[in-house]
N, C-alpha and C positions, 0 to 999 in steps of 0.2 A: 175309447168311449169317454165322453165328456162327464164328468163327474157329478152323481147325485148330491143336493144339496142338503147336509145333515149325514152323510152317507158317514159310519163307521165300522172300523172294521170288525170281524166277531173273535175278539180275543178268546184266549181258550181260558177257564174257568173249571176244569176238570183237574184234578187231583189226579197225578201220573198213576199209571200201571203199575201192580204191585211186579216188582220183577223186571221191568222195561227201561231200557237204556235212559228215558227222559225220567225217571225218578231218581239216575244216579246224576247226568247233569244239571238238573234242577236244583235254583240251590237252597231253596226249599221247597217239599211237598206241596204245604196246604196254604205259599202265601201267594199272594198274587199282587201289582201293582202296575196298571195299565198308560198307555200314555194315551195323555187327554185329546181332544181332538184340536189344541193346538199343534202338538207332536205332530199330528199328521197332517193339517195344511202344511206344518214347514217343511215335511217330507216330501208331499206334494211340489212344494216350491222348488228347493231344493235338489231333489230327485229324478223331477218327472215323472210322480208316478201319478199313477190314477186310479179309480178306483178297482178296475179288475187288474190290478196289481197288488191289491189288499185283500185281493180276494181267492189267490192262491198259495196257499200253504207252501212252505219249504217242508222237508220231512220233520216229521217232530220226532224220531225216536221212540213212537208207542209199541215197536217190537218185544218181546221176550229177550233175552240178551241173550245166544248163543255161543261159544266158543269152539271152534275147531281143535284148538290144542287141545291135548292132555293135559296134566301136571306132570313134568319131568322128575319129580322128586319118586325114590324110592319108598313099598313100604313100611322096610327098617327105618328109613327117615321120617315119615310122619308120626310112627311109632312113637318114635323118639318123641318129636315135640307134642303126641298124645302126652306122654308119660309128665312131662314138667308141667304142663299147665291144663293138663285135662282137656280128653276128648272133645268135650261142649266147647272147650275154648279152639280149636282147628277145625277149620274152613277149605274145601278144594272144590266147592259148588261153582261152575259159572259165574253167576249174577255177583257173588263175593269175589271174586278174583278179577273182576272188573272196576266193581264198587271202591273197592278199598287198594286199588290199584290207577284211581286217576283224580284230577284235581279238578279246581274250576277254570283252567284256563278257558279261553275263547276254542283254541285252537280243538280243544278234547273235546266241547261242547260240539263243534261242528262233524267233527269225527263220528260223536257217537249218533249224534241225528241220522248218521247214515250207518249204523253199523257197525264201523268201523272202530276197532279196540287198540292195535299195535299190540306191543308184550305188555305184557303184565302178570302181576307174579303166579308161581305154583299154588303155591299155599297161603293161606291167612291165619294169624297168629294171634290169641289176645290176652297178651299176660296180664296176671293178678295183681302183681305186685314186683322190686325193682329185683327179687331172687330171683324171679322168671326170670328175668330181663339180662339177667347176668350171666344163665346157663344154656337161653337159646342162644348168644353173640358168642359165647365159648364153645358151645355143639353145631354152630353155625362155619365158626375159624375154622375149626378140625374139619370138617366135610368141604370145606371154599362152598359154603352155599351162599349168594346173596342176599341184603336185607337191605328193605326200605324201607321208613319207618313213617305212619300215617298217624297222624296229631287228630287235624276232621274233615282233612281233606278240602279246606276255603283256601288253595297255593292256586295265582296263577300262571307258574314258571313254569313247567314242566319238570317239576322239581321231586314226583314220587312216581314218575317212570320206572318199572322194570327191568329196565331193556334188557338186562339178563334174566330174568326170572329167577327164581329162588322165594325168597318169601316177606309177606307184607306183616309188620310188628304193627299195630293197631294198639294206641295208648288211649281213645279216649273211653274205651268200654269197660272198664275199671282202674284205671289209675285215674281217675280223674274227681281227686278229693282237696281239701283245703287241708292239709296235717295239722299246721298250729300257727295260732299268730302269735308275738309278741308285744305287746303293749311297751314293755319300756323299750326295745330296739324299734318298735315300727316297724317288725318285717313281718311278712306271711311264708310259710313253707310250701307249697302248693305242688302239686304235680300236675305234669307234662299237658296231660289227657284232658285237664278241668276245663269245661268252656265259659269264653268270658263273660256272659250272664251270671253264669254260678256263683264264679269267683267274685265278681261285682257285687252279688246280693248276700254272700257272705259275711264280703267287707264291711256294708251297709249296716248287715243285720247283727255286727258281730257281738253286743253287747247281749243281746237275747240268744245265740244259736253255741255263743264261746266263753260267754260271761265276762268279754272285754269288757275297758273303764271308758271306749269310745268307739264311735261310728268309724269306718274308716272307708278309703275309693280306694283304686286299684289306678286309676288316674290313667288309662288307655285304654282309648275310645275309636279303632279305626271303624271304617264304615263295614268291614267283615265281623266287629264284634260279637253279631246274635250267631255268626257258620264258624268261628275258627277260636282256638284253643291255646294255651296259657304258651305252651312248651311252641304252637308255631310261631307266634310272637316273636319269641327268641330265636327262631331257628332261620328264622327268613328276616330277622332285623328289623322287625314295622313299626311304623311309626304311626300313634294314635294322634283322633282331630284335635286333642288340647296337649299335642306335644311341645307346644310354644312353652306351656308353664311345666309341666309335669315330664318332660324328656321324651324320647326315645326308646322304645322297648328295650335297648343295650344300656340304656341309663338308670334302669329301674329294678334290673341284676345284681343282686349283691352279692350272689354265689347260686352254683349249682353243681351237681353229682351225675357224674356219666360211666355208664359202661361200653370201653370200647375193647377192641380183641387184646389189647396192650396192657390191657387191669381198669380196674375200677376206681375214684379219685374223687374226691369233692374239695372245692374249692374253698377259700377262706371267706368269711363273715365279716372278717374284722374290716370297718368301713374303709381303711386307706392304709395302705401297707407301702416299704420298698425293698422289698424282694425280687430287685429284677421284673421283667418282660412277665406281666398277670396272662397265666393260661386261661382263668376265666373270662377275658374278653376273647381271647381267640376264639373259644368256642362258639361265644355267640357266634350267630349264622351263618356257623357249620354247616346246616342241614342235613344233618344226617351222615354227613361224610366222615366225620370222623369217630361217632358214636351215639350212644343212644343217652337223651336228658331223662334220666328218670328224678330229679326234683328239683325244684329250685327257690331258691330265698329271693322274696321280692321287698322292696321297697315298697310299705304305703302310706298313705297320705288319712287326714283327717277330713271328714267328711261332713260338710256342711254346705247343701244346697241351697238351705235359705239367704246365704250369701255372694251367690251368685251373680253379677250384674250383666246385664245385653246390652249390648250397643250396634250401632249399623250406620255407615255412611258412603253418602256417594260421593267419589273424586270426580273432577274434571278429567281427568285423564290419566292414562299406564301410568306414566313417569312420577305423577304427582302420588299417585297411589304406592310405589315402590318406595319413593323417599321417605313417604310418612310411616311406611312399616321400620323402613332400616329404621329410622330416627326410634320408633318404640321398642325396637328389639336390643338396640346398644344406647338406651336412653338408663340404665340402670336402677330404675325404679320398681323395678318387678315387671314382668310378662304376663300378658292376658294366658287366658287357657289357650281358647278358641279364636284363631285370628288369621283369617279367606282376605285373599282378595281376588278379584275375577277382572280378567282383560275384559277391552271390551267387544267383543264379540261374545263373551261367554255371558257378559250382564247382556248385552242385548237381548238375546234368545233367553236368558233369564227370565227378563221382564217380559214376555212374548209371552213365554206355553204359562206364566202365573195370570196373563191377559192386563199386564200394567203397561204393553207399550202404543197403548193408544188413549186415547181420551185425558180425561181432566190429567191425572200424574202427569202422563207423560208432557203435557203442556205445563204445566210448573215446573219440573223439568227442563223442560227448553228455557221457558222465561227466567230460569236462574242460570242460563250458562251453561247446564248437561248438556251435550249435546249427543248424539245417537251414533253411534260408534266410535266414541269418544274417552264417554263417561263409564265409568269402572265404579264397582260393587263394591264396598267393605263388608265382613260380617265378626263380631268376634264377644267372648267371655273373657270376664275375670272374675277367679274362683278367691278360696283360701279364707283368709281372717276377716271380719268386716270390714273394717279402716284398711287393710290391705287394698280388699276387692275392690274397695269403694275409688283408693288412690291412683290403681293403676288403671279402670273406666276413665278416670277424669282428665289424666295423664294422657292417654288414649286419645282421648276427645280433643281436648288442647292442642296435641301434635296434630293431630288428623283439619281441624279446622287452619292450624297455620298455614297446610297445604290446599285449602279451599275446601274441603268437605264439606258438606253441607249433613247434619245428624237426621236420619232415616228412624230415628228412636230405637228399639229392640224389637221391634214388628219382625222386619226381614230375615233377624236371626232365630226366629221362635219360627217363623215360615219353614226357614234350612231345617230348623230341630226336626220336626214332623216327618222327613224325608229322608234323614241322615243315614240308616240302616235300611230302607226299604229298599232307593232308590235300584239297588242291582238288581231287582225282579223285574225290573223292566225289560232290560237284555234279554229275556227269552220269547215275549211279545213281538219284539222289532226280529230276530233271528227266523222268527215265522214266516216272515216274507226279504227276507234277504237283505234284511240290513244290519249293516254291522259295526258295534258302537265297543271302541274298546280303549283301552288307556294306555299309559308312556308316562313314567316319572323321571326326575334326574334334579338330583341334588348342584347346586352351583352358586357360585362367590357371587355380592353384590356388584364388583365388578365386571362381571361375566354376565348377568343377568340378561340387560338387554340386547347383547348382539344374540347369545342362544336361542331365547324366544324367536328374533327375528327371524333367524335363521331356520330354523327348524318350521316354525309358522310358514316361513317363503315358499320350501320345497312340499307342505303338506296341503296349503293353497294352489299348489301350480296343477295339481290333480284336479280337474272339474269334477265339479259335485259331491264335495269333501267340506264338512263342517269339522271346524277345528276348536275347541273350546280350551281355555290355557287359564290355570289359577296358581296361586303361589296361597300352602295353607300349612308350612311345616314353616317356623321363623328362628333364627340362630344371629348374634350377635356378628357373624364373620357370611352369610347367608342365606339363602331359603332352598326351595324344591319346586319347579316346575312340573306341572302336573298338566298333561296334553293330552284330552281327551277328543278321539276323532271318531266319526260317522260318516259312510259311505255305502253304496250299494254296488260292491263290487262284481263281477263279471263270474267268478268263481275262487276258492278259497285261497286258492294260490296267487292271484294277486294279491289279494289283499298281505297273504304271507311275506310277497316279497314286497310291498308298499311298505309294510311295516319294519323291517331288515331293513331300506334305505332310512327311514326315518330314523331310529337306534343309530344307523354310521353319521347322521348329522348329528346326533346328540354328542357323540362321543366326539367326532373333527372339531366340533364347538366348545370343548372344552365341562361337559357337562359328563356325570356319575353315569352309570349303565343302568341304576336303580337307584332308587331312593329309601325304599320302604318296602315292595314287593319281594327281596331277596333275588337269586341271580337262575336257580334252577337251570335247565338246560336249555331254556328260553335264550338268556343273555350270556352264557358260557361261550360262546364263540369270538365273544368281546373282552373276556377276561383278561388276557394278556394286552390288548392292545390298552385298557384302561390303567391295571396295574403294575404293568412293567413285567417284564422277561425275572425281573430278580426278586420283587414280592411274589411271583407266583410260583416260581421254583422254590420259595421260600412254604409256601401254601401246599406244596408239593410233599415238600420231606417232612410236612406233620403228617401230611398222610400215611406216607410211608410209616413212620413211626406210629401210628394210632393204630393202624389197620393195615400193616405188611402184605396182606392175602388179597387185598382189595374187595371185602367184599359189603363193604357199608355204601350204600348207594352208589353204587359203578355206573358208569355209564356215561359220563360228563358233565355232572351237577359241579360248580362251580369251576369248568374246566379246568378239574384236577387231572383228571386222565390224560396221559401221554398223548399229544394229535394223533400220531395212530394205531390208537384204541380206542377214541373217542368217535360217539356213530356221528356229530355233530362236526362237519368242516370248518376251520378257522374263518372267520371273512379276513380277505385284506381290507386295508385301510383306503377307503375313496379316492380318487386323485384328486391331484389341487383344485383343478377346478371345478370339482364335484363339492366340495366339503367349503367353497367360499358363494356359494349359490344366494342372491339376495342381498350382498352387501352392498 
């Protein structure tokens, strides 16, 4: 049928079912963000689709959640974890042994649209406090009952699977407070469970809420910030959008306190020690593997927004845009916060669904040289001291025009702001009708940079009807992260499953991370060993072993710690040769 002109689709605008599968993959209730009807001319283009293609729902998941299984656990066992944290606190309802048994991957998302749950644990858990925390994982060893521990559930690894059952530790339902700040160290104590608004408005407000001598940020800003929690941060390794200036969630650690089946241990404060091999970085993104974070001392920063400065410019090209970031990342002047750059396919469709690639712009544009699948986006901040912020904008600008930029002012980056948090409500709009828009990061050297892209771009192109959108927005001195996000309307989820599996063995034959920022969960554990070597991971092994002899802290294959076979996840082999040189 030939398309009505104005024709769009009727997004849904209902607030899930209390109980139904789509209020546990939603990854919020009551938000919504539609895509404009630029989105779907390009879908249309794109796609081939037309309008009674927008007009048939995929399942949405408005069922009641059902479960066939029981709880395997006994009632001397719930008993038990009645008695430590009180009845109110245990959970063996359906709709909670689902809820707090899966995360936001794509993959669960599509699953539950149809039903479909896999394992997930007996019971749900929600300790008070870190004493809880310390006599479930000891009455958990003694029994071999399994534990998986749930932050808020914004993982999209496959990283709080069941696959044994046993029980879901749930930290953000009361552990989740600010303990104390410190004014003269600059740290917060915080726990595990706190989400990062709280923590954020804490920081913010600390002089009125703690009676600090100043404002302070928490300085990590991913785009899950408003769904995910202090303790996932750390446990999945993420990296927020002004990690340019402010780190790395593992850089922002200054100690933390775990209980594993091995004893309980908190790490040292003291900012730089040399004591041998720091177990406190091991632990970072753990995941749960080797024990439970019940607190952790963060680094914070001094908070002043009115010093903020925005900049935006457009490159002529990939290349020009690469060199001008290396040049300000090892320019040693200070680091912006906030600092994108978008190939150019990703600025194109940029500047499309914002409706800037036609008319006047886009011809000033042309007439200075941009040219339309050429030209590449910059966006970025610099935070901190005035005369800092003010130096490294200028710094910025300087480098940026050597390489021909041309300055866009702070427009384009106050556009990004507006969108930054929302933008993943959209994925559940487009999943209504069968499309599927999901991500691929990988950390990689400046030298490496552009054959990966290429590379990985080549094989994700050679799929007809595959939008590839590619930005570099994490910047390091030695550095960046390629960040691959694709859209397709595949045939059934299995393709798309195994599209995505070849894409990963290009990342990795290319010399590029399995992750960058998402952590590894049981998503990318099949690439563990080929990433890290047969002798870091048998290394990664006997902490296991040493933390949790019984195995019972997240089993299953989260970071392919498990023996290949005990792990439900099969090894890939590594591509043949001339699989893994496709596009050179």
């Amino acid at each position: 049928m030939k398309s009505q002109k104005g024709f769009q689709p009727e997004w849904r605008e209902d607030v899930p079912a209390p109980r139904s599968y789509r209020s546990i993959f939603k990854y919020a209730p009551d938000k919504f963000k539609h895509p404009s009807p630029a989105w779907v001319e390009m879908f249309r283009a794109e796609f081939g689709m037309t309008d009674d293609d927008f007009r048939k729902r995929q399942p949405g998941g408005d069922e009641q959640v059902v479960l066939s299984r029981k709880p395997s656990l006994g009632e001397a066992q719930i008993n038990a974890f009645a008695n430590i944290v009180g009845a109110e606190n245990v959970a063996a309802d359906d709709y909670s042994r689902i809820r707090f048994g899966h995360g936001k991957s794509l993959d669960e998302d599509l699953a539950l649209r149809r039903g479909e749950t896999g394992n997930v644990p007996d019971l749900i858990i929600h300790p008070r406090d870190k004493q809880d925390v310390a006599r479930i994982v000891a009455y958990c060893d003694s029994q071999r009952i399994p534990i998986i521990t749930y932050g808020a559930g914004s993982g999209v690894v496959l990283g709080m699977r069941a696959s044994k059952g046993g029980i879901a530790v749930v930290m953000k339902t009361h552990m989740n407070k600010l303990l104390s700040l410190n004014d003269l160290n600059q740290t917060a104590v915080v726990q595990p469970g706190m989400m990062g608004p709280d923590f954020e408005r804490a920081l913010n407000d600390a002089p009125q809420i703690l009676g600090a001598k100043r404002r302070y940020t928490c300085g990590h800003f991913p785009q899950s910030f408003e769904l995910a929690s202090v303790g996932g941060w750390i446990m999945a390794l993420g990296a927020g959008q002004a990690s340019t200036y402010y780190g790395d969630a593992c850089d922002l650690v200054l100690s933390q306190e775990y209980v594993t089946p091995a004893g309980v241990f908190r790490t040292s404060d003291v900012p730089a020690y040399a004591a041998g091999p720091k177990v406190n970085d091991i632990m970072k993104g753990s995941e749960g593997a080797f024990g439970i974070l019940v607190e952790a001392t963060m680094k914070v920063f001094r908070y002043a927004p009115e010093n903020r400065r925005r900049f935006a410019f457009m490159f002529p090209s990939w290349d020009a845009a690469v060199d001008a970031m290396r040049e300000i990342a090892q320019g040693e002047f200070g680091r912006p916060a906030v600092l994108r750059i978008s190939d150019p396919e990703e600025t194109e469709i940029g500047l499309k669904l914002k409706g800037f690639s036609d008319g006047l712009f886009d011809k000033f544009l042309r007439g200075r040289g941009f040219k339309p699948m050429e030209r590449c986006l910059c966006i970025g901040t610099a935070e901190g001291e005035a005369g800092f912020a003010a130096r490294v904008k200028s710094m910025s600008s300087k480098i940026s025009r050597s390489y021909g930029a041309m300055s866009l002012t702070g427009y384009a980056t106050k556009q990004w702001e507006h969108g930054r948090y929302s933008d993943v409500h959209i994925r559940e709009d487009l999943l209504d009708y069968g499309i599927i828009i999901d991500t691929l990061e990988t950390g990689v050297t400046w030298d490496n940079l552009h054959r990966l892209r290429r590379e990985v771009r080549f094989f994700v192109k050679s799929r007809p009807g595959t939008i590839c959108l590619t930005h570099a927005s994490h910047f390091y001195p030695q550095g960046t992260n390629l960040y691959f996000i694709f859209m397709m309307r595949p045939k059934d989820p299995g393709e798309f499953s195994s599209f995505r599996a070849k894409v990963v063995d290009r990342i990795v034959a290319n010399g590029g991370s399995i992750s960058h920022h998402h952590g590894v969960g049981r998503m990318f554990a099949p690439w563990m060993e080929r990433f890290v070597g047969p002798e870091q991971l048998a290394v990664l092994r006997a902490l296991k072993r040493h933390f949790d002899p019984n195995d019972i802290m997240n089993p299953g294959g989260t970071l392919g710690l498990d023996p290949p076979e005990q792990s439900f996840m099969r090894p890939r082999a590594a591509p043949k040769d001339d699989e893994s040189r496709v596009g050179r």
